[in-house]
C-alpha positions, 0 to 999 in steps of 0.5 A: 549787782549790789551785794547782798493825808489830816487838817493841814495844821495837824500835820505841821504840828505833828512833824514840827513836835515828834521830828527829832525823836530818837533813842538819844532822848532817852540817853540817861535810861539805863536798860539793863533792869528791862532787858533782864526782864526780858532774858527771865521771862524768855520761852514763855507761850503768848496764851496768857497775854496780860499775864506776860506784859504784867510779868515783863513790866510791873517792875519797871518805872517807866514807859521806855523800860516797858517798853523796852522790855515788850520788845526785847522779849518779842525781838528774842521770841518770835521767829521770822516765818519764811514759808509764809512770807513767802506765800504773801509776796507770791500773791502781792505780786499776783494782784499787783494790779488789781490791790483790792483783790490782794486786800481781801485776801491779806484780810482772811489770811491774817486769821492764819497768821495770828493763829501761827503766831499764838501757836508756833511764835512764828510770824510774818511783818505784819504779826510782829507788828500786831503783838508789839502794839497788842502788848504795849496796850495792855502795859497802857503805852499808845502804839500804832501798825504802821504799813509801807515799803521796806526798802532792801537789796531785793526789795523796792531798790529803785522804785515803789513796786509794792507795799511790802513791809509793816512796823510800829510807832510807839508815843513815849513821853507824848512823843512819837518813836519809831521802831522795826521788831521784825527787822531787830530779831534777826535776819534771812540766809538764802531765803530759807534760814533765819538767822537770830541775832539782835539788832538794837539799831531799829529800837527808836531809830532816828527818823533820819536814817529810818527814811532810807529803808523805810517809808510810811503808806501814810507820810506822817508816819515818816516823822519827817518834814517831807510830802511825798516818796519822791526820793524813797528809792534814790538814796544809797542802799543802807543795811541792818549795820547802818542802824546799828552803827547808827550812820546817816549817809548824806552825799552823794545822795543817790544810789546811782551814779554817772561820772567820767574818769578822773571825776572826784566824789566826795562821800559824807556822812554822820555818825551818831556815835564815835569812830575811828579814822582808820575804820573807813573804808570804800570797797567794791568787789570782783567776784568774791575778792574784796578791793579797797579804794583809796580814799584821801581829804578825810575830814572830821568836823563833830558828828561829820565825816567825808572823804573823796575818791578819784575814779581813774579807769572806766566801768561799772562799779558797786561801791561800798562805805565800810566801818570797820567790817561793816557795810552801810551803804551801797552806790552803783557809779559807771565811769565813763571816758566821754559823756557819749560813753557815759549814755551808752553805759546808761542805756546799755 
């Protein structure tokens, strides 16, 4: 068990224009003057909206600051409201089969949610979603509510099951970026405790990384040359650290694995911002015991890692990639003696 469609043209031009667009664009940006704005205005209700956003933006010069500042103030505001996450996935799982009954209801339900988030600042996806784009069109920056599936340990792990998940894209610059409020404040304990705490790895993520956890009902939105969710559920499993350290897993590319014994796998990756050599780390766990893998061939070239490991003994393992105390991305790889062990351990 793992731990924890538009005219065709269009839609060339949108992915060939707006594809590479990540928060390295704006390397020269210096946030420092937009979080304060942020930190300052903290506790402040949402009953004067215009107010808020004149407060948070007026001092700032661009729109990656403002928006930077809308941001950070909905990230270290609005709580995660797990009662009711609770109760949507309970009907989504309800109408699986009939969506427009699901639809209908989400529809009336979200009167609640806005009222809940006017009132407590606590809210779902969907509300953090909703102020991120409300806020950015009173500060006169063009954003959209994007809807699909999010991919978590729990959650759309080896199939599109349901959609599940909402966030936003925003246009900086006449360029489209994408970003995760609700996956950026914090995360859930036990499914009953939300725990605060910044995750900047989902403000303007790279596409690139974006598309292992999260995949757009509308694929435009994936800001990526793809055409369809063929390979959404495939990949390793990634993590909020993933984003964070700003690692794209690229081999092996599926999360499930088959290999006899004494098979070599070679894990490669990028990295969007240096590491140490020594950081690395292939795991797996027995129980709560952590065991290291040995890992040999380490090779760097730039941006660029991979190592191998040889698989001596058979079974079933989950295996993690490790940077320092962090995993970012999961396999699952049964060892077999023999490819009639290797069937048997697949069908079993």
């Amino acid at each position: 068990m793992v731990k924890f469609k538009y005219v065709v043209l269009f839609f060339c031009l949108f992915v060939n224009r707006h594809g590479a667009a990540q928060k390295s664009d704006f390397a020269t940006i210096d946030f420092t003057r937009a979080d304060e704005r942020a930190y300052l205005y903290g506790g402040k209700s949402l009953d004067n909206l215009p107010l808020l956003v004149y407060d948070l933006t007026s001092r700032l010069d661009t729109d990656v600051e403002k928006f930077r500042a809308i941001y950070k103030w909905v990230c270290g505001n609005i709580k995660s409201d797990i009662p009711q996450s609770d109760l949507v996935i309970r009907r989504r799982k309800k109408h699986k089969n009939d969506p427009s009954e699901f639809l209908e209801w989400n529809n009336q339900y979200k009167k609640t949610t806005f009222k809940r988030l006017l009132k407590d600042k606590k809210t779902m996806c969907t509300g953090y979603a909703y102020l991120i784009k409300t806020m950015c069109i009173l500060a006169n920056i063009e954003a959209e509510i994007i809807n699909g599936y999010g991919r978590t340990a729990i959650s759309n792990v080896k199939s599109l099951d349901m959609v599940n998940h909402s966030w936003n894209a925003v246009k900086l610059n006449d360029q489209w970026y994408l970003c995760d409020a609700t996956w950026s404040s914090g995360y859930i304990v036990n499914n009953n405790s939300f725990v605060e705490v910044y995750n900047d790895g989902y403000f303007l993520a790279d596409p690139k990384i974006y598309a292992k956890s999260h995949f757009p009902s509308d694929i435009r939105w994936s800001l990526l040359d793809i055409t369809n969710n063929a390979n959404f559920s495939a990949p390793p499993l990634i993590y909020g650290e993933t984003f964070e350290r700003q690692i794209i897993p690229i081999h092996p590319k599926k999360m499930d694995l088959e290999i006899l014994i004494n098979d070599k796998i070679t894990f490669h990756f990028k990295t969007l911002v240096p590491i140490k050599d020594d950081t690395i780390q292939l795991v797996y766990y027995s129980g709560a015991r952590e065991h290291q893998l040995e890992i040999s061939t380490l090779l760097k070239d730039n941006d660029s890692m991979s190592f191998t490991h040889q698989f001596k003994h058979k079974g079933s393992y989950d295996v993690h990639l490790k940077i320092m105390e962090d995993i970012v991305a999961t396999y699952t790889i049964q060892v077999a003696k023999t490819e009639i062990d290797a069937i048997s351990l697949v069908n079993h």
